[in-house]
N, C-alpha and C positions, 0 to 999 in steps of 0.2 A: 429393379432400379428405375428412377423417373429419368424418364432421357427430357434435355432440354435444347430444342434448336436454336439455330441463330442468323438472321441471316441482315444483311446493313447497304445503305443504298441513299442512293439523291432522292430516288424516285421524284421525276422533275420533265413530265407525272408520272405520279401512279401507272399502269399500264398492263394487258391483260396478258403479258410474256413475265409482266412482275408478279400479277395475281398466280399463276399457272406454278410459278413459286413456292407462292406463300401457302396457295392450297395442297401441293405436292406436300409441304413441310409440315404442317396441319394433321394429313394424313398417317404422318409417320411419325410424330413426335406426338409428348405428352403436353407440353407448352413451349408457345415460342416468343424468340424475341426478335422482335424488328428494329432496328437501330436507323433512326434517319437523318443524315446528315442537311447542316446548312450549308448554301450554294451559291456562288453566281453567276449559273447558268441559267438560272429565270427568276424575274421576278416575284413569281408566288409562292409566301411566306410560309416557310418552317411549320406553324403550326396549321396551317390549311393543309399540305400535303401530310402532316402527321393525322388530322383528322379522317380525311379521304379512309386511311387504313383502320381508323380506329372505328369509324361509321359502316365501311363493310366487313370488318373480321371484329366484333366486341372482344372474340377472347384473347384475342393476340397482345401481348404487352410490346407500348410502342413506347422507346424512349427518342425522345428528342435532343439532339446530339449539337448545340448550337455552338460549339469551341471544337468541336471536330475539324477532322483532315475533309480540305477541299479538292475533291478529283484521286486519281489513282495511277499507279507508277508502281513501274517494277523495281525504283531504286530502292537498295536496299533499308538507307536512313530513311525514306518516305515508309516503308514495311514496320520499319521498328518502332518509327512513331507511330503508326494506325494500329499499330499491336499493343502496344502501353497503351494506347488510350482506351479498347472497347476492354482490357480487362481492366481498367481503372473504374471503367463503367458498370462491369460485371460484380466487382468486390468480393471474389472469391467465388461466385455461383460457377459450378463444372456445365460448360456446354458439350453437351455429345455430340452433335450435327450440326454444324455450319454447312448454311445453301447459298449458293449462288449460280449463277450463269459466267464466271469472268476469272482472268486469271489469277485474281489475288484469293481466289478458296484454297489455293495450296499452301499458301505460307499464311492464313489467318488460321484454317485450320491445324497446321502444326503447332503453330504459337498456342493456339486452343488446347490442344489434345483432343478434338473433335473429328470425328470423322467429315471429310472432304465429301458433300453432297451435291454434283455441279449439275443442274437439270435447265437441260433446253439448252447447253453450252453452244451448242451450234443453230441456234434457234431455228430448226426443223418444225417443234410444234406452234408456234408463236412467233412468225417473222417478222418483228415488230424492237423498235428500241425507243429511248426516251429522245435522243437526238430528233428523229423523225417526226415522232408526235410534235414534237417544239417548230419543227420548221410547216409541219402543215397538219393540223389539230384534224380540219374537216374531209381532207384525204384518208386519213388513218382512223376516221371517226370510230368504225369496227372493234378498233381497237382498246378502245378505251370505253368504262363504265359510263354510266349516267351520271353515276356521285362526279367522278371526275369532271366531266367536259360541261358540267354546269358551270365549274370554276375555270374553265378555258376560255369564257364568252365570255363577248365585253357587253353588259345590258345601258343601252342607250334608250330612256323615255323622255317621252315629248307630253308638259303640261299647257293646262290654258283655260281660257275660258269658251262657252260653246263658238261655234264657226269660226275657228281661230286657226283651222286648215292641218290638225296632228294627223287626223285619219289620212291626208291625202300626202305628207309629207311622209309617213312613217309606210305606206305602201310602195313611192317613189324610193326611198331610200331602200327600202327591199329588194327590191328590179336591178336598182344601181349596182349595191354590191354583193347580189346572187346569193339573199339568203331569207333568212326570215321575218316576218312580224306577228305580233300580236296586236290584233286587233280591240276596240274598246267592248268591251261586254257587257257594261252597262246599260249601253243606245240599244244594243239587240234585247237585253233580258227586259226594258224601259217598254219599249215596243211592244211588247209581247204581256206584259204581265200589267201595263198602267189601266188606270179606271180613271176616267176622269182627267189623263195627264199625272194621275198620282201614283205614290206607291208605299209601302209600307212601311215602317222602320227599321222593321225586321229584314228587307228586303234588302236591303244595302248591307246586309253580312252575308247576304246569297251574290250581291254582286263583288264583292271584294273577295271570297274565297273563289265565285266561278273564272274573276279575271285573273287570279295567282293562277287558277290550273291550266287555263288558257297561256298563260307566258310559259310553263312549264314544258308545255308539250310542244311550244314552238322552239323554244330553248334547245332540245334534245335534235334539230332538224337544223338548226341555225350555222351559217357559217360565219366564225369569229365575230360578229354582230347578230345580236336581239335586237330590232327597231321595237318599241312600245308603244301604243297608241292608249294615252291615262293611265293611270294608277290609283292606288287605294287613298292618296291625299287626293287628290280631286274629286272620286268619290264621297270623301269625307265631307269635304265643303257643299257639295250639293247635298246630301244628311242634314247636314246643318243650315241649308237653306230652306229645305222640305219642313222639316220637323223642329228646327230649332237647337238642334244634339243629336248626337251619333251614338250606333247601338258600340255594346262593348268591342264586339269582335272586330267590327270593322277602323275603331280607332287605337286597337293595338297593331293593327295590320298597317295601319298611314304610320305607326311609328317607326315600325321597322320597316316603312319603305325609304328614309335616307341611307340604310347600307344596303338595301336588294339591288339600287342601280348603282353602276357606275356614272354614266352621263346624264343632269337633268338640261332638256332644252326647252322653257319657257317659250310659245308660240304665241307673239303680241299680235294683239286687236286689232292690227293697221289694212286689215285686209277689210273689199267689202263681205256686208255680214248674209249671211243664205236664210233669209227668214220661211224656214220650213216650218210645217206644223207641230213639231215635236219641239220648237226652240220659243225662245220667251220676251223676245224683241232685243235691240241694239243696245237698248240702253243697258238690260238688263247684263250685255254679254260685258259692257264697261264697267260694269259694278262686278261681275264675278272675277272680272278680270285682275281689278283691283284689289279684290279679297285674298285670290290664290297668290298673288304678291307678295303680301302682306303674313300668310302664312307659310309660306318656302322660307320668307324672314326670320320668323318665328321660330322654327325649327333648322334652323342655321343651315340650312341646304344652300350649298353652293350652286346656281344654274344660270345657265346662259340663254340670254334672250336672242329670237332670231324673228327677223324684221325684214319686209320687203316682200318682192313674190314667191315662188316655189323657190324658182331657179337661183335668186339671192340667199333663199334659206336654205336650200340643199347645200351652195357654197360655202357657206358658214359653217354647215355640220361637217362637209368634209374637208374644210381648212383643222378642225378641232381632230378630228378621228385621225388624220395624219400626224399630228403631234402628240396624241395621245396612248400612253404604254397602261396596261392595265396592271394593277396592283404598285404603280408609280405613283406618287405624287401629283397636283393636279389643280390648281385654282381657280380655272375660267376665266371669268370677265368680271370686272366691276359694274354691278347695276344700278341705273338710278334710285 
């Protein structure tokens, strides 16, 4: 007989007292079903946390449950609705194994005719709950995957044109609030591989894929804030300044960098400029300056310009970051 488990949750997030679950249920069962409720215990959406699951278990069938019961009670009317609904969901499929960790496995597996699988009830192996992870992400880091705590970080980047101060803003904002940055990897791989101040066509898909791995691995160390120092659209524009067009890799990568950040912060010219040997004169920084404008336009990227010295521009990012809920709503400033 195929036995089928079952087991249903906020997962809000994902979490490794949840995985420890789903891998026990895996183990024992012939297929399983994960059922995840919508919530408003945190803002991030329904099909991200049903992703999470579906990106680290492929075989698992996850249904997305967006008219489901919010939260959980032992009343009895609150039972009989969450019971009508996951067999309304089911349409006759027999679950043998309902898992969970909580008190509602007794009366979902009777309603089931499943046997009652409660593991970790007392979270001896897994001291970890989704409340906790919600109230402090980088405390409980341990506890959560990589898939997960990618989607826990709010990624803040800083564009601009060259001397426009990102490096030293996106270092200062690191220190401030005790977490990480990613560095530009362009100016290092620039350094390192130019002939003549040049460099290849081809070279700008090695910098665009080296700076994604660079944001990656500071992402997984980061607490609730990624600072960014440029991205693959300003790469792209300096492409386009070199050679006139950009290779393929590196302009599907600027496209999909309006959803990889949450905050873009536009770093104006106003500052004096650092005419070092690697940079291209004043003028030239008021023309890129104007370009990257022109193309954040273009690509209807909302960002905010920050203007003044550090200390005016650090104020400005952290007037923003304090108003700021991530997977909220969010519109900046109006720019000239």
């Amino acid at each position: 007989m195929k036995t089928l488990g079952l087991t249903l949750g906020k997962f809000a997030p994902l979490h490794k007292g949840h995985q420890f679950m789903i891998e026990t249920a895996l183990q024992e069962v012939d297929e399983l079903i994960v059922v995840i409720y919508e919530t408003t215990v945190t803002p991030i959406p329904l099909h991200i946390r049903a992703n999470w699951i579906r990106k680290l278990y492929p075989t698992v069938r996850v249904i997305e449950a967006w008219d489901g019961p919010d939260g959980y009670s032992n009343d009895r009317e609150h039972e009989i609705r969450e019971e009508q609904y996951i067999l309304g969901l089911l349409k006759g499929e027999q679950v043998t194994h309902f898992y969970s960790s909580e008190f509602y496995g007794e009366h979902m597996s009777v309603a089931l005719g499943a046997a009652d699988r409660r593991v970790d009830e007392a979270r001896e192996r897994v001291p970890i709950s989704a409340t906790m992870v919600r109230a402090d992400p980088y405390k409980y880091r341990r506890f959560v995957s990589d898939v997960v705590y990618r989607g826990l970080i709010t990624k803040v980047v800083f564009v601009g044109a060259m001397s426009t101060g990102k490096s030293t803003i996106t270092e200062a904002l690191a220190q401030r609030y005790r977490t990480t940055f990613a560095s530009e990897y362009g100016r290092d791989y620039w350094t390192e591989h130019q002939v003549d101040r040049r460099i290849s066509l081809e070279a700008f898909d090695e910098i665009a894929l080296g700076h994604i791995e660079r944001e990656e691995q500071a992402m997984l160390e980061a607490n609730r804030y990624l600072f960014v120092d440029t991205n693959a659209i300003t790469t792209y524009m300096f492409a386009l300044d070199y050679h006139g067009r950009a290779p393929e890799c590196l302009a599907r990568i600027a496209l999909e960098n309006a959803q990889r950040y949450d905050l873009f912060f536009l770093c104006d010219d106003d500052i004096p400029y650092e005419n070092t040997w690697d940079r291209s004169g004043d003028q030239k920084r008021h023309i890129f300056h104007k370009q990257i404008i022109a193309d954040l336009k273009e690509r209807r990227i909302p960002y905010i310009t920050l203007r003044g010295n550090l200390e005016e521009r650090m104020h400005k990012v952290s007037e923003v970051l304090a108003k700021f809920e991530p997977y909220r709503n969010y519109f900046g400033e109006l720019n000239g």
